[in-house]
C-alpha positions in Angstrom: 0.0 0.0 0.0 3.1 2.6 0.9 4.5 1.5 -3.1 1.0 2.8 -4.4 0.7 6.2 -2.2 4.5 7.2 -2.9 4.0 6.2 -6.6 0.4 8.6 -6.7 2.4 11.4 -4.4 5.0 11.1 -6.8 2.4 11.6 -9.8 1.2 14.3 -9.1 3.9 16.2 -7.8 5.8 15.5 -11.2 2.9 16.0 -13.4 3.2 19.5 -13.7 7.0 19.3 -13.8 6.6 17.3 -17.0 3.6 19.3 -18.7 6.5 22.2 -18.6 8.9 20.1 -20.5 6.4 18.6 -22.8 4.5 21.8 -23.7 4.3 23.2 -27.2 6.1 26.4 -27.2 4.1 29.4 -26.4 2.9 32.4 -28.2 5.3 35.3 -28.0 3.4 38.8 -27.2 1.2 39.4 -30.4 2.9 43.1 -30.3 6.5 41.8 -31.0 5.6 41.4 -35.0 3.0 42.8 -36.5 2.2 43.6 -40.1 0.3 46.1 -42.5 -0.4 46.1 -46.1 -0.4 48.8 -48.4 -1.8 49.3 -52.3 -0.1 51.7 -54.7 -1.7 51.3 -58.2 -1.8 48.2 -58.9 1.4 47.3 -56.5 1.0 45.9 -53.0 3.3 45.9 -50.0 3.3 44.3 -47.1 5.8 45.5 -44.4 6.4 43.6 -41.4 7.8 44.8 -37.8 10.0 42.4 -35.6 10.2 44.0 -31.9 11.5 40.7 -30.8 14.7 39.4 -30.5 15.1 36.9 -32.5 15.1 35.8 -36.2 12.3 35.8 -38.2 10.9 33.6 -41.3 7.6 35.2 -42.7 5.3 34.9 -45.1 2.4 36.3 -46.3 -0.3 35.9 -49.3 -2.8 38.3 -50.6 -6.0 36.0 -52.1 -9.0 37.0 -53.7 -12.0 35.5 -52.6 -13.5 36.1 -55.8 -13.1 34.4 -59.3 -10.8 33.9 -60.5 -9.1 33.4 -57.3 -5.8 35.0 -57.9 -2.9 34.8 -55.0 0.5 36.3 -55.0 2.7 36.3 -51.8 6.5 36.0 -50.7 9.0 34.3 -47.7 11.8 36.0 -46.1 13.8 36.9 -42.8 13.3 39.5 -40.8 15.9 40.1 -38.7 15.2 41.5 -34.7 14.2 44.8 -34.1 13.9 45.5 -37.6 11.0 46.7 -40.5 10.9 44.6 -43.8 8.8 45.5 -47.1 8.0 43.1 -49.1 6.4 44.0 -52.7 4.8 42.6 -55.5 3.6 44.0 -58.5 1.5 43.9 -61.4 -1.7 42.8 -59.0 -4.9 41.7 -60.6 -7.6 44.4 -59.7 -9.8 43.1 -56.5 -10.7 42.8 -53.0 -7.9 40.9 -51.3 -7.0 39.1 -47.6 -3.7 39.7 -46.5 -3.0 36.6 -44.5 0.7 36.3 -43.1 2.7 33.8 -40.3 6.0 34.3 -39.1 8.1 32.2 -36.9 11.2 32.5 -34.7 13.9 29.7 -35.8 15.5 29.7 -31.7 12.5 29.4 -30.2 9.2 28.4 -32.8 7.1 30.5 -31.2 4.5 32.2 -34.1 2.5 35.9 -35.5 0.4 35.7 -37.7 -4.0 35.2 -38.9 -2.4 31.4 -39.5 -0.2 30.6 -37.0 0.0 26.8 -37.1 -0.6 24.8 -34.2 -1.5 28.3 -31.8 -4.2 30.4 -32.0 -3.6 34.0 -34.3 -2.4 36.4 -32.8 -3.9 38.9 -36.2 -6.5 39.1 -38.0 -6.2 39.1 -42.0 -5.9 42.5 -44.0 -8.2 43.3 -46.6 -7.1 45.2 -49.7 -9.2 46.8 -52.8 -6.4 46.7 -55.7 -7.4 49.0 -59.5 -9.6 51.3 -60.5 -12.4 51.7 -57.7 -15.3 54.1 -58.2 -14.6 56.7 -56.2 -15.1 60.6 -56.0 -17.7 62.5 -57.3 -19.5 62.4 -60.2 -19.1 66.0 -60.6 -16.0 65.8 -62.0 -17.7 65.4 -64.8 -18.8 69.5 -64.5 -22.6 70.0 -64.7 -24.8 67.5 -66.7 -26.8 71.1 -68.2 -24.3 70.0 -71.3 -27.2 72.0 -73.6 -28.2 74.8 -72.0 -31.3 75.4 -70.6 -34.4 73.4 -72.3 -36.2 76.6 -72.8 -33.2 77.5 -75.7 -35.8 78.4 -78.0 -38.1 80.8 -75.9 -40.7 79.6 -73.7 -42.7 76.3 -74.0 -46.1 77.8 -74.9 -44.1 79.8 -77.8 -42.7 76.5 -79.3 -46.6 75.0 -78.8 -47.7 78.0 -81.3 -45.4 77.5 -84.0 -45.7 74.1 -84.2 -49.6 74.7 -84.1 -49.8 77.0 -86.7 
């Protein structure tokens, strides 16, 4: 009976020891790498911010939900306590997600809206990329592109001669 209460005791005093050991790697703060996403013309670039200390590899993809479903993207390091742009160019026009992950090579802890394996620590980015209706329409000047309708004189005159 001691075996079995020493062996429990034992158990559970080690239990959490070994959860520490065993445990996925945590989540760094979500503010140690965060991203934003920009559109120039028909360009987009995605810049990302590494407040940690440690070595980054990041990617990111902007899809299109729509069809056809284009997707363009890039990897690279970012090194600590640095800013990286990444650009691509040439974008189909569209409404776009930004999604993006990066991971620390000392440690694997992840940033990102798909951070395998932990929960996201962003959320994705939308974009609009071409020519979007915007602005007024009165950059057109004023749609009076005739002059007034009563050109001629007034309505009842017009009813005359063409009564006569």
């Amino acid at each position: 009976m001691k075996t079995s209460v020493r062996a429990a005791v034992t158990a559970v005093v080690a239990a959490p020891l070994l959860a520490t050991l065993f445990a996925a790697p945590a989540n760094a703060a979500p503010e140690d790498v965060t991203v934003s996403a920009a559109v120039e013309g028909k360009n987009i670039t995605v810049s990302v911010v590494n407040d940690s200390p440690y070595n980054l590899s990041c990617d990111w993809t902007a899809k299109r939900d729509t069809e056809p479903r284009y997707q363009y993207g890039t990897q690279d390091w970012v090194f600590p306590d640095s800013t990286e742009d990444f650009a691509v160019f040439n974008v189909a026009t569209g409404d776009y997600k930004v999604h993006w992950s990066c991971v620390t090579v000392e440690t694997e802890e992840r940033w990102g809206t798909w951070a395998v394996s932990t929960q996201p620590t962003a959320d994705p980015i939308p974009l609009t990329v071409g020519n979007a209706l915007t602005g007024s329409l009165d950059a057109l000047g004023s749609l009076d592109l005739w002059g007034s309708l009563d050109a001629f004189g007034s309505l009842g005159s017009a009813g005359l001669l063409l009564g006569s």
